[in-house]
C-alpha positions in Angstrom: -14.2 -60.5 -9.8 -17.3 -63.5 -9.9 -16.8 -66.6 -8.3 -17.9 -69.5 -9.6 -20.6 -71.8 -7.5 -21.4 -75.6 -8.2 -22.5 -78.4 -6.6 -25.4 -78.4 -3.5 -24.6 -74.3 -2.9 -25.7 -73.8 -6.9 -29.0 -75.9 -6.1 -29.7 -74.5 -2.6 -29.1 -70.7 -4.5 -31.4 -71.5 -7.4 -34.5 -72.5 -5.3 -33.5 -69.3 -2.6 -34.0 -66.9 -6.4 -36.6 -69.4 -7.7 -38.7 -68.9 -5.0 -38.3 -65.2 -4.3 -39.1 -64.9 -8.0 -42.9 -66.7 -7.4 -43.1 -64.0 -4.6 -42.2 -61.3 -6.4 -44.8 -62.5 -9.2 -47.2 -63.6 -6.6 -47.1 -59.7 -4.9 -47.3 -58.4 -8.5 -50.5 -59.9 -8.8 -52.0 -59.0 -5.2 -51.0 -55.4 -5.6 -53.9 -53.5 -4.8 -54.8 -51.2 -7.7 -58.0 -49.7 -5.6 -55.1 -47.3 -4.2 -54.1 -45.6 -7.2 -57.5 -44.3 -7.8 -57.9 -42.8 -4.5 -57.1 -38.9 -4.6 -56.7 -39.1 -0.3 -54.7 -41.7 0.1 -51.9 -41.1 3.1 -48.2 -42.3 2.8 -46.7 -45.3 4.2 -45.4 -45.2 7.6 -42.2 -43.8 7.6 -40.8 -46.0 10.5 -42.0 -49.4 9.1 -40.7 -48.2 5.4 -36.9 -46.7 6.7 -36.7 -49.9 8.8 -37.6 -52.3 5.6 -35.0 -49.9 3.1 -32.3 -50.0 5.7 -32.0 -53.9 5.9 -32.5 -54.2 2.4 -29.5 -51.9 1.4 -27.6 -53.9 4.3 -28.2 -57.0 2.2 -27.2 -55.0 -0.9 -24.0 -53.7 1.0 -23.3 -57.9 1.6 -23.6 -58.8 -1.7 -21.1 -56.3 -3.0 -18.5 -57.4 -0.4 -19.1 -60.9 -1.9 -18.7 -59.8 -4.7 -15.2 -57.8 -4.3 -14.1 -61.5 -2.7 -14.2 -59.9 1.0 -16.5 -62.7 2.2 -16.7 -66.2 0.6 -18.8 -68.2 -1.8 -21.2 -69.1 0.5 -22.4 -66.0 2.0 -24.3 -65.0 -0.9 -27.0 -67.6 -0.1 -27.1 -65.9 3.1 -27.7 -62.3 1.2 -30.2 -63.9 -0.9 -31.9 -65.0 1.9 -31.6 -61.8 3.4 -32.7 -59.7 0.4 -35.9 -62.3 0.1 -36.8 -61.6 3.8 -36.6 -57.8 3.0 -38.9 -57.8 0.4 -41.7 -60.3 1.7 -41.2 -57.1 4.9 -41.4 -54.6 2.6 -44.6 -56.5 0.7 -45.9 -56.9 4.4 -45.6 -53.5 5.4 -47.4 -52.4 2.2 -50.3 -54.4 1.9 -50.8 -53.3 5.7 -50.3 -49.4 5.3 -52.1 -47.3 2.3 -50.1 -46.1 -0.5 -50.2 -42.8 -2.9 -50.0 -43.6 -6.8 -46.9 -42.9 -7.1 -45.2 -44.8 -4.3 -47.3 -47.5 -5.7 -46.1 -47.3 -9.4 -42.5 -47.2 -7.7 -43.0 -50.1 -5.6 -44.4 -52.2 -9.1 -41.0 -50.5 -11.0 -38.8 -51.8 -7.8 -40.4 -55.4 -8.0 -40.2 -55.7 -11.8 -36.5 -54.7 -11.8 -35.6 -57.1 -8.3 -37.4 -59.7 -10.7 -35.7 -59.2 -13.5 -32.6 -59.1 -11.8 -33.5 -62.4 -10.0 -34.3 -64.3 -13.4 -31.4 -63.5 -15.0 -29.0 -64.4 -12.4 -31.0 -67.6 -11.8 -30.8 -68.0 -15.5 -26.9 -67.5 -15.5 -26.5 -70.2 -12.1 -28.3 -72.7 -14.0 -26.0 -72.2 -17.1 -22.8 -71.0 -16.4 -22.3 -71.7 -12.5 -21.8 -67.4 -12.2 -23.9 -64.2 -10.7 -21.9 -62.3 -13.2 -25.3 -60.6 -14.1 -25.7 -59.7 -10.4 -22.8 -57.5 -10.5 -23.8 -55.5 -13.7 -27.1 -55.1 -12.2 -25.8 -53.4 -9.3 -23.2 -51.2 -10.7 -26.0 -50.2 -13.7 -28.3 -49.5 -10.4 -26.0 -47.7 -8.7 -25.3 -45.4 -11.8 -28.7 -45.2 -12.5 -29.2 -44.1 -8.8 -26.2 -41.4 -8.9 -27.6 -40.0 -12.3 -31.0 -39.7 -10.2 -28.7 -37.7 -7.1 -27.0 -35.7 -9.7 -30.5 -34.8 -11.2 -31.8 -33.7 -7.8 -28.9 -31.9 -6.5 -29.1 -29.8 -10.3 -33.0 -29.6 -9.6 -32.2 -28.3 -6.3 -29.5 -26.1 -7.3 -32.0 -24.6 -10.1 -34.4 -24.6 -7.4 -31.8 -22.2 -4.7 -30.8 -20.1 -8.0 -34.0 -19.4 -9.0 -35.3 -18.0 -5.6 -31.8 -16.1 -5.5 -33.2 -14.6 -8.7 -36.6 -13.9 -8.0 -35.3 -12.5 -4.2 -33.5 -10.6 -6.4 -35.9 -9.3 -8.8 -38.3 -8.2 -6.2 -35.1 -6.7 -4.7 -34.2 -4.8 -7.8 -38.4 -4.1 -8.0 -38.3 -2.6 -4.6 -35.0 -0.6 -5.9 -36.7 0.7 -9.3 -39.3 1.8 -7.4 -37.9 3.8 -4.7 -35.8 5.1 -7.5 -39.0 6.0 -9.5 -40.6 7.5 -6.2 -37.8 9.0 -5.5 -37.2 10.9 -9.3 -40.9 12.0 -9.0 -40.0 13.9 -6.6 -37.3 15.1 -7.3 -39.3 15.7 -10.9 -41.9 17.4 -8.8 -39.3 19.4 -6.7 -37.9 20.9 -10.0 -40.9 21.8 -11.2 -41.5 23.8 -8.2 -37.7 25.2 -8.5 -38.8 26.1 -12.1 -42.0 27.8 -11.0 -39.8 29.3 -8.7 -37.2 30.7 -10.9 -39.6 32.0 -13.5 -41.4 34.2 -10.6 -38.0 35.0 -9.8 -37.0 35.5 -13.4 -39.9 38.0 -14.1 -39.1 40.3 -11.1 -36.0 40.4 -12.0 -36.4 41.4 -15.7 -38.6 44.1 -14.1 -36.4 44.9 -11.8 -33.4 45.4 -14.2 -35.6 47.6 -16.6 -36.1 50.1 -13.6 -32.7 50.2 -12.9 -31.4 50.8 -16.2 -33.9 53.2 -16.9 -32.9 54.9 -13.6 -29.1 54.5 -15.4 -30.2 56.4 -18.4 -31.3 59.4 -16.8 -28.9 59.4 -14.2 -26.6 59.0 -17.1 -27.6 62.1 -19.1 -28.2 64.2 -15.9 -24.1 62.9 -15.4 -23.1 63.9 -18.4 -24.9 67.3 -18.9 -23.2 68.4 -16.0 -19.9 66.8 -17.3 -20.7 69.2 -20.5 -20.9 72.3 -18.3 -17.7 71.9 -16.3 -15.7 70.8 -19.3 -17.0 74.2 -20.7 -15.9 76.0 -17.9 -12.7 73.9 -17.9 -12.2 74.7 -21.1 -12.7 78.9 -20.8 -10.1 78.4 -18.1 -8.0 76.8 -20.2 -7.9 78.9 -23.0 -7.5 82.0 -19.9 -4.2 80.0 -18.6 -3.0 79.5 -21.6 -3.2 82.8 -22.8 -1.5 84.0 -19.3 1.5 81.5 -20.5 2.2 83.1 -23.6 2.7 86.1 -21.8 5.0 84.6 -19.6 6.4 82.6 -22.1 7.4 86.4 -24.0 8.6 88.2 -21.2 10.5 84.7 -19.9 12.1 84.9 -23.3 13.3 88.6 -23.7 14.5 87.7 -19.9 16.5 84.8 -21.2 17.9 86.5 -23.8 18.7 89.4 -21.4 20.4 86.9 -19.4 22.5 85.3 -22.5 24.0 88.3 -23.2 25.3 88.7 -20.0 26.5 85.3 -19.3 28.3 85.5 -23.0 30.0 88.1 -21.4 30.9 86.4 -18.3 31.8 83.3 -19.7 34.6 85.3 -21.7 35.9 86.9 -18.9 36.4 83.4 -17.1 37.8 81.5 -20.2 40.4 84.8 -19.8 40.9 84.1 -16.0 41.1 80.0 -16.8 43.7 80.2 -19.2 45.8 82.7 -16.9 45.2 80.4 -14.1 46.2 77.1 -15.9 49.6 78.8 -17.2 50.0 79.6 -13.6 49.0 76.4 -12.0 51.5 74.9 -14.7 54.2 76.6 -13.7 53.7 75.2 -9.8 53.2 72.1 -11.1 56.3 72.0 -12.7 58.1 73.2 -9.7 56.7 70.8 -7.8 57.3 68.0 -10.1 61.2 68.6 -9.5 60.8 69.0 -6.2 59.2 65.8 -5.6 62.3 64.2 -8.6 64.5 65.9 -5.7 62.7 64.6 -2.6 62.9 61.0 -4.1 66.6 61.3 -4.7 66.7 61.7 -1.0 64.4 58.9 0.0 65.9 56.5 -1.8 69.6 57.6 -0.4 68.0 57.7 3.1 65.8 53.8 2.4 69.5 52.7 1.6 71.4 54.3 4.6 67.7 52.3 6.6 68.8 49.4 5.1 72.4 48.9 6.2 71.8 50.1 9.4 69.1 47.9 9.8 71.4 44.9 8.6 73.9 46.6 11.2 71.7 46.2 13.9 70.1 42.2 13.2 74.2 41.1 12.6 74.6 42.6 15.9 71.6 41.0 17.7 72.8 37.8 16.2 76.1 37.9 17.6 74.8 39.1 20.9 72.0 36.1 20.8 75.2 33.7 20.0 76.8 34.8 22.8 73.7 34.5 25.0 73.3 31.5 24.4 76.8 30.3 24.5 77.1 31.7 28.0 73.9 29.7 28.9 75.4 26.5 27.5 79.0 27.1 29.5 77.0 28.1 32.8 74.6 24.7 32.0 77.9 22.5 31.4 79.3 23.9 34.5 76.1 23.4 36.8 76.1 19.7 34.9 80.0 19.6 35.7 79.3 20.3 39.8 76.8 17.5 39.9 78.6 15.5 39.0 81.6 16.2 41.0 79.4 16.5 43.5 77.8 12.8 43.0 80.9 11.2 42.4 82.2 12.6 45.5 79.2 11.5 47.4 79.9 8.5 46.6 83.4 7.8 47.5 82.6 8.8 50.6 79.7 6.5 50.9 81.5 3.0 49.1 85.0 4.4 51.0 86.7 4.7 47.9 90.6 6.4 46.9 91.3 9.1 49.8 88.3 8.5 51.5 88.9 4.7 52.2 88.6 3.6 55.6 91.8 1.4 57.7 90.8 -2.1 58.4 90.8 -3.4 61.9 93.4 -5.7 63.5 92.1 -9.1 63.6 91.9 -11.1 66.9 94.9 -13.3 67.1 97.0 -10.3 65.9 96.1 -8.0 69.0 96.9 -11.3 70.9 100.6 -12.0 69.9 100.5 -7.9 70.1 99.4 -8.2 73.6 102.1 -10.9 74.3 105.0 -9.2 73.0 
């Protein structure tokens, strides 16, 4: 949004820019240029400088509110004004304090820009009535300023990341070489281990050559004496063995001895089994019809049981009938003699049929009785 100025506010705006312009040129010229050639040179007061950079972004932060149309058309004389009185301070404040090279070739860069700036928007008032060119300048400042931020935050941010990585590295050094400390030793402990277990490895050999050499001739002393007593094993053998063919013949004219007899024997029982069987079959026959016989009888006698027994439950039931119909008759009775004695009762209580009692002669009645 640009407003548009004409009339005595364009004329008093143009000689406010004109003559900050001659300023500007006229500090450009009195720079000192000594400075920039002087290794020892000390910075600006910081006070002076902060107070000059304050109240000229103050000015600044006025001419963008005229410029958004917050304030009106004639306030940006006032800024002018304002931004000129800034920089004959900041001009002051310079040419009074020393100044490094570079804050000098800053200050020059500031003042040509602020110059420029000036001339074109003077250049625009004079033709077109507008600070259109004002506006661009800012906003292009402004980015240019934000790129710079950006920059310097990313410079700083490389700056942090790279001491994070060297921290880092020389933390990872410090790691690699307790690591490489602590393998020597452990390179050097193994190597005493291995000295260790070759010492250890050479008795060892020794001592396993003693002991099977010790083996060996316990061995053969073993087994030579295993030879004798399987000798004498075996003469003892071949003695037993001989002794049990002996046996073994008189054992076997015994057994045959003993065959013959049995043969014998065995005959005469198979005589005395079949005699006894023929016997023991004729019992067995008798007693198979004596048992046909005794069942005859059991079964007459289970059938005489039964009718008896069917005698003796019809005659239980009858006499359980009559039990209880003589228990019913004596109940009915008992029932019959409350009741007759209830009803009686109470007759005599309400005065009813024979028990009914004779009214009394009224008043008048035993009067006229009286009088007669």
């Amino acid at each position: 949004m640009s407003a548009q100025i004409s009339g005595v506010e364009l004329l008093r705006v143009c000689s406010v820019l004109q003559d900050c312009s001659d300023q500007l040129a006229v500090l450009g010229n009195i720079m000192p240029d000594t400075y920039s050639q002087r290794p020892g040179v000390e910075m600006v007061v910081s006070a002076n400088i902060g107070a000059v950079m304050e109240h000229q972004r103050a000015a600044e932060l006025h001419l963008k509110a005229a410029r958004e149309g917050r304030v009106d058309v004639g306030a940006v004389s006032e800024a002018t004004r304002e931004l000129h009185r800034s920089q004959r301070k900041l001009s002051r404040v310079l040419q009074e304090s020393p100044l490094s090279p570079d804050n000098l070739a800053k200050i020059q860069r500031d003042r040509q820009f602020v110059a420029q700036v000036q001339s074109d928007i003077l250049t625009e008032l004079q033709e077109k009535g507008t600070f259109q060119s004002l506006w661009q300048a800012l906003e292009e400042e402004e980015k240019r300023k934000d790129n710079l931020q950006d920059i310097i935050i990313r410079e700083e941010e490389s700056r942090l990341r790279a001491k994070a990585l060297q921290k880092q590295l020389l933390d990872i050094r410090k790691e690699k070489t307790l690591e490489l400390q602590r393998r020597e030793e452990t390179t050097a402990h193994l190597k005493d281990q291995l000295q260790e277990m070759e010492v250890k490895t050479s008795l060892e050999r020794k001592y396993v050559k003693s002991v099977s050499e010790l083996l060996v001739y316990q061995g053969q002393k073993l087994n030579t004496r295993q030879e004798k007593e399987l000798a004498d094993e075996i003469k003892m053998l071949e003695d037993k063995l001989e002794e049990k063919r002996r046996v073994h013949t008189e054992v076997e004219s015994f057994l045959k001895e003993q065959q013959t007899s049995l043969v014998d024997k065995l005959e005469y029982w198979v005589e005395c089994y079949e005699k006894d069987t023929e016997n023991k079959q004729h019992e067995y026959n008798s007693l198979r019809t004596n048992k046909n016989n005794n069942l005859a009888q059991l079964q007459e006698l289970a059938k005489k049981y039964r009718e008896s027994e069917q005698v003796i439950i019809e005659d239980r039931l009858q006499k359980e009938a009559l039990q209880r119909q003589m228990e019913r008759e004596q109940l009915e009775k008992n029932a019959a003699t409350k009741v007759q004695s209830w009803w009686r009762g109470t007759m005599v209580r309400k005065g009813l049929g024979p028990y009914k009692k004779a009214k009394k002669p009224k008043a008048k009645e035993r009067k006229k009785g009286k009088t007669k």
